[in-house]
C-alpha positions in Angstrom: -42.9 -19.7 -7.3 -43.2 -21.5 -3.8 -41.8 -24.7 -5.2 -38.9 -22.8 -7.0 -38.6 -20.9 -3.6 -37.9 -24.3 -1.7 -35.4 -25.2 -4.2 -33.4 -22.1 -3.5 -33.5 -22.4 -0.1 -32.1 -26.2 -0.1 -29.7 -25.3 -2.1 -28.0 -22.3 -0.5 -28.5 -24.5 2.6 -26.7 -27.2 1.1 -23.6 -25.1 0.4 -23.7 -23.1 3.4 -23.9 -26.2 5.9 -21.3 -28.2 3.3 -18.9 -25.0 4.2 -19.8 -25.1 8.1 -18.1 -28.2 8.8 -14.7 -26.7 7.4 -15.4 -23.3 9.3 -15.9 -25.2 12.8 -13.1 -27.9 12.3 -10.4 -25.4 11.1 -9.8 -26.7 8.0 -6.2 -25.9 6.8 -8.1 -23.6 3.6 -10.4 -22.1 5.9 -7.6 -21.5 8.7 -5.4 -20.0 5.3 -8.6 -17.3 4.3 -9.4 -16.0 7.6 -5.4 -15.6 8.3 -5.4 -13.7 5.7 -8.3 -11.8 6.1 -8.3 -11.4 9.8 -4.4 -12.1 10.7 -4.1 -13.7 14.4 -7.9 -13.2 14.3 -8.8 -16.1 12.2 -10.6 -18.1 14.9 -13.1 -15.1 15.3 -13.6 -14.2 11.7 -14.0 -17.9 10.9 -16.1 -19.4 13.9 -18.4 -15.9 13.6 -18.9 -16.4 10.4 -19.8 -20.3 10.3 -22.6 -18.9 12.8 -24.0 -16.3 10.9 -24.1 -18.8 8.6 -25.9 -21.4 10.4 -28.6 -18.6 11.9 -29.5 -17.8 8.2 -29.8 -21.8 7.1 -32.4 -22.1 9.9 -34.2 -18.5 9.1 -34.5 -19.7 5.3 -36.4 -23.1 6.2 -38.9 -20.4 8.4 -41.4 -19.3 6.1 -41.9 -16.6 8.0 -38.0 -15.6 8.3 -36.8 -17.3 4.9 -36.6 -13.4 3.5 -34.3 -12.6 6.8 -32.5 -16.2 6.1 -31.9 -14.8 2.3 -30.6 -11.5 3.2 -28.5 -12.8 6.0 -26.9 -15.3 3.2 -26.9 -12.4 1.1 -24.5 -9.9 3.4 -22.1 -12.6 4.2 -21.6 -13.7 0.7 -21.3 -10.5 -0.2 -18.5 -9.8 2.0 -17.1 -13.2 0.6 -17.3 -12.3 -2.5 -16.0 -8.6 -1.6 -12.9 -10.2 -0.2 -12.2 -12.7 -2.9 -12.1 -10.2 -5.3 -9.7 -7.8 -2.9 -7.5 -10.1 -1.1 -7.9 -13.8 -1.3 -7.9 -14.2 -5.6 -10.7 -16.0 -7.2 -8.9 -18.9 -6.9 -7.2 -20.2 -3.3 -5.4 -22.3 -2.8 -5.8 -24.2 -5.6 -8.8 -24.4 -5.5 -10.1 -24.0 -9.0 -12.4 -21.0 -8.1 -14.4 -23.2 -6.8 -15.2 -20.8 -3.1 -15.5 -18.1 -5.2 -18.3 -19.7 -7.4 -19.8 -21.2 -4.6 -20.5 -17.5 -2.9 -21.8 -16.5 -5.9 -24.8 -19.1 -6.5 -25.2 -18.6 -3.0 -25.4 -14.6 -4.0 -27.7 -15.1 -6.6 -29.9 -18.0 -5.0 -30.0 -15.4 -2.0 -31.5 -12.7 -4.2 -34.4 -14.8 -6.1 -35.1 -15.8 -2.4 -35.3 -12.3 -0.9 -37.2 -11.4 -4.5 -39.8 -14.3 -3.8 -40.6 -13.8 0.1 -40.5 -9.9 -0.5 -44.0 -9.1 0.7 -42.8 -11.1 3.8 -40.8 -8.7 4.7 -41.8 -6.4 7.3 -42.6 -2.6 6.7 -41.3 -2.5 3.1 -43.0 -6.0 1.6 -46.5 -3.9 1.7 -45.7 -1.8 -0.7 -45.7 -4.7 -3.2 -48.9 -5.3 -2.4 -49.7 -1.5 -3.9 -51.0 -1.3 -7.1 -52.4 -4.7 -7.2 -56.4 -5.4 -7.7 -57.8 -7.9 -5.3 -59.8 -9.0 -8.7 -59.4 -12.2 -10.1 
């Protein structure tokens, strides 16, 4: 589970960092989602958003905060996904779907993560451990 945990983690990484670069350089598709998300607020929704999504890339290669990193991933996609299907279309501009399938891997990646670290996570990840025999 460790090894299929890493694999999550670089991928979700991998797609979040990939859509960084367009989120800081105000890409003309990224400037077009957050206008019309945000209106004359674009800058805010898309530069705030790039961060949240770099503070969860660097939780998730934490072992002891990839749990925080997934959930993190998991609330913004969520609101990506959220506002695909309630404003922006599945496709934009032209783009094949292709955003909208990239938020949900990242969704789904997010959740096995979360699923895999969740004794990590503090108060709650104990009561996985109930029920279990230290036997072996």
């Amino acid at each position: 589970m460790n090894i299929l945990s890493w694999i999550f983690r670089i991928v979700i990484a991998v797609i979040l960092l990939q859509t960084l670069f367009f989120k800081f350089t105000g890409a003309e598709e990224s400037k077009y989602i957050f206008t019309t998300l945000m209106g004359e607020n674009e800058a805010f929704g898309r530069i705030g958003s790039g961060v949240v999504e770099l503070i969860a890339t660097v939780l998730l290669f934490v072992p002891s905060t990839s749990w925080l990193g997934a959930l993190l991933a998991l609330g913004t996609m969520s609101g990506a996904i959220f506002s695909h299907l309630t404003k922006l279309g599945i496709v934009v501009k032209d783009d094949g779907g292709l955003l909208f399938g990239l938020a949900i891997t990242v969704f789904i990646l997010s959740l096995a993560v979360l699923f895999i670290n969740r004794r990590e996570i503090p108060l709650i990840g104990q009561m996985f451990f109930l029920g279990e025999t230290t036997e072996r």
